[in-house]
Structure formats: structure tokens, C-alpha cells
FIKOLZA-1660 file (N, C-alpha, C; in steps of 0.1 Angstrom, whole numbers, plus 5000, padded with zeros to 4 digits):
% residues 50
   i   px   py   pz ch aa at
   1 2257 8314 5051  A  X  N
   1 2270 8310 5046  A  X CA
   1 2273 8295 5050  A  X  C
   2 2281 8285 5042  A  X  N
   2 2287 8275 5042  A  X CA
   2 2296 8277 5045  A  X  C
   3 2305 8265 5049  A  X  N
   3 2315 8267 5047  A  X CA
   3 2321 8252 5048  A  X  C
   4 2334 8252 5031  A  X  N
   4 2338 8241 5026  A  X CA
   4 2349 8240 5032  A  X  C
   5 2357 8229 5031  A  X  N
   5 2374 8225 5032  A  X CA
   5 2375 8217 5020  A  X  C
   6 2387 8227 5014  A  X  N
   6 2392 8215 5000  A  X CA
   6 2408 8219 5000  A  X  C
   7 2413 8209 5004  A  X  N
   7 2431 8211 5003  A  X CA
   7 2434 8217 5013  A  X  C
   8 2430 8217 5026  A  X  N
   8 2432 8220 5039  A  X CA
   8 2429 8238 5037  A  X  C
   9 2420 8241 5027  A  X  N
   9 2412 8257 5030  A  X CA
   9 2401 8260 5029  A  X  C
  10 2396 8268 5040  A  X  N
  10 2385 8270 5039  A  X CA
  10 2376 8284 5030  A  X  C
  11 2364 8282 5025  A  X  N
  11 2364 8286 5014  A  X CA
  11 2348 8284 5017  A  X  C
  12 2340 8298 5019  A  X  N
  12 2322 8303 5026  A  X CA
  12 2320 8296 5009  A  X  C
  13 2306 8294 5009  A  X  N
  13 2298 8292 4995  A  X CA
  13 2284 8301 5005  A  X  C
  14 2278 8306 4989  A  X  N
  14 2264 8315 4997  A  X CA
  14 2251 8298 4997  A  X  C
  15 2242 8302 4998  A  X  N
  15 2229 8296 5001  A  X CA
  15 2229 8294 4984  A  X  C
  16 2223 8280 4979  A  X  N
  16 2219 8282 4966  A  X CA
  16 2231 8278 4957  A  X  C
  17 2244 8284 4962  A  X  N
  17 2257 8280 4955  A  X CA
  17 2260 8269 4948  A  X  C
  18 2269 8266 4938  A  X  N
  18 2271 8254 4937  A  X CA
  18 2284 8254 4943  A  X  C
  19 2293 8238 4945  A  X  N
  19 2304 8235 4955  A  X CA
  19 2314 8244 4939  A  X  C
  20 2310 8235 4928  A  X  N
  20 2318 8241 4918  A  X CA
  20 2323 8260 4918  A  X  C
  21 2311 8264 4923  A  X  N
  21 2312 8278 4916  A  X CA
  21 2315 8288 4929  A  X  C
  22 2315 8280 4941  A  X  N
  22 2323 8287 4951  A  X CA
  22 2339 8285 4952  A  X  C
  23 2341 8271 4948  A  X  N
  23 2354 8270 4946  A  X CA
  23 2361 8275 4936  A  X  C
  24 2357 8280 4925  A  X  N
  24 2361 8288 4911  A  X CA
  24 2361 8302 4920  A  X  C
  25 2353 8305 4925  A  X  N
  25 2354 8322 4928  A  X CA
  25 2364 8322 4941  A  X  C
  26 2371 8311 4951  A  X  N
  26 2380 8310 4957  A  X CA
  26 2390 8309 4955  A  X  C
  27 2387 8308 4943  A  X  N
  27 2406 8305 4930  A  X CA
  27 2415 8292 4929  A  X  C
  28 2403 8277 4935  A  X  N
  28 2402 8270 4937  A  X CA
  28 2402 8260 4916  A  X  C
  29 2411 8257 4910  A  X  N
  29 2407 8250 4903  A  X CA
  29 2401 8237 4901  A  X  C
  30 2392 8232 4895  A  X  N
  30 2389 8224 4893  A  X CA
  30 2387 8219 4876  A  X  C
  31 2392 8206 4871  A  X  N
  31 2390 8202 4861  A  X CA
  31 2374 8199 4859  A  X  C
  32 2372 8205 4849  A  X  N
  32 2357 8201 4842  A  X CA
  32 2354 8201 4826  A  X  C
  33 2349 8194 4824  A  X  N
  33 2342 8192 4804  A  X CA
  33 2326 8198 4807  A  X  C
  34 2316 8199 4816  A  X  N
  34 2306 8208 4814  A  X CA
  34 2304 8217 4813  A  X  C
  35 2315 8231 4819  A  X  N
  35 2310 8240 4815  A  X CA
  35 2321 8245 4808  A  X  C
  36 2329 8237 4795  A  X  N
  36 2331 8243 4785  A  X CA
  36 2322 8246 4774  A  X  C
  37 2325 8260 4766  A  X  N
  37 2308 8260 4760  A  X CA
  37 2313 8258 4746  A  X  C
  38 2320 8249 4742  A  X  N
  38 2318 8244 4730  A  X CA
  38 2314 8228 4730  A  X  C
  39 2311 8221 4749  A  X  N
  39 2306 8209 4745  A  X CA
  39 2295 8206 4750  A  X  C
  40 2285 8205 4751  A  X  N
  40 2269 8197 4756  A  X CA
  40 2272 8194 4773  A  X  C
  41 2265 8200 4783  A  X  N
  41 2270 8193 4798  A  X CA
  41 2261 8179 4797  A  X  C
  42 2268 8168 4801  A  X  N
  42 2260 8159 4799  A  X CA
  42 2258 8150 4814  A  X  C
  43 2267 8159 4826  A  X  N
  43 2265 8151 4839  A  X CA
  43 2273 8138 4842  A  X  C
  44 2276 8135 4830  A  X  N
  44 2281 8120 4832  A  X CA
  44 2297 8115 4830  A  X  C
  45 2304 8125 4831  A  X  N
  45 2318 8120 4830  A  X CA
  45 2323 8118 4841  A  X  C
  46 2320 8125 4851  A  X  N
  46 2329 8126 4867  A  X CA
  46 2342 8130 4871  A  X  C
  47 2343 8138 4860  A  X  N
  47 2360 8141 4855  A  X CA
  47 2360 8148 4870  A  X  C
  48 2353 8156 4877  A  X  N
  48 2354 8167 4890  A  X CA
  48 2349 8157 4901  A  X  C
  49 2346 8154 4899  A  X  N
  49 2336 8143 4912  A  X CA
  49 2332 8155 4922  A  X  C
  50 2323 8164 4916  A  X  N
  50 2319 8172 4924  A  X CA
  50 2307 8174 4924  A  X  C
% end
């Protein structure tokens, strides 16, 4: 286990995790355009800076 701080909480991610997808299952939002699936991930906007 990891373990992150985002907005003064802490929040385990497993081994392998991504920072995004531990903080989504923490209830943690973040804005993002790649993994909506009506658009191409293309890596390059930085809308999350994550």
C-alpha cells in the first residue's frame, strides 16, 4: 500500500494503481477529458495534472 495526501486526506492506492484511479475510488474528484469514452485519450491536455 501507498499512501497519498490530496486536500489534507489521506487516501492508500494498491501497488500498480494509478494516482487517478485511487483517488476516484476515495471519492476524490478529479476533472479529466481521457477517460471520457466518447473522446480519444490523447495524454496531452493536463486538464488533471495528474
Amino acid at each position: 500500500m501507498i499512501t497519498i495526501e490530496i486536500n489534507k486526506k489521506k487516501v492508500e492506492a494498491e501497488p500498480g494503481e494509478t494516482i487517478l484511479t485511487a483517488l476516484k475510488r476515495a471519492g476524490v474528484s478529479v476533472p479529466t477529458l481521457c477517460h471520457m469514452s466518447n473522446l480519444f485519450p490523447s495524454g496531452a491536455c493536463r486538464m488533471c495534472v495528474v
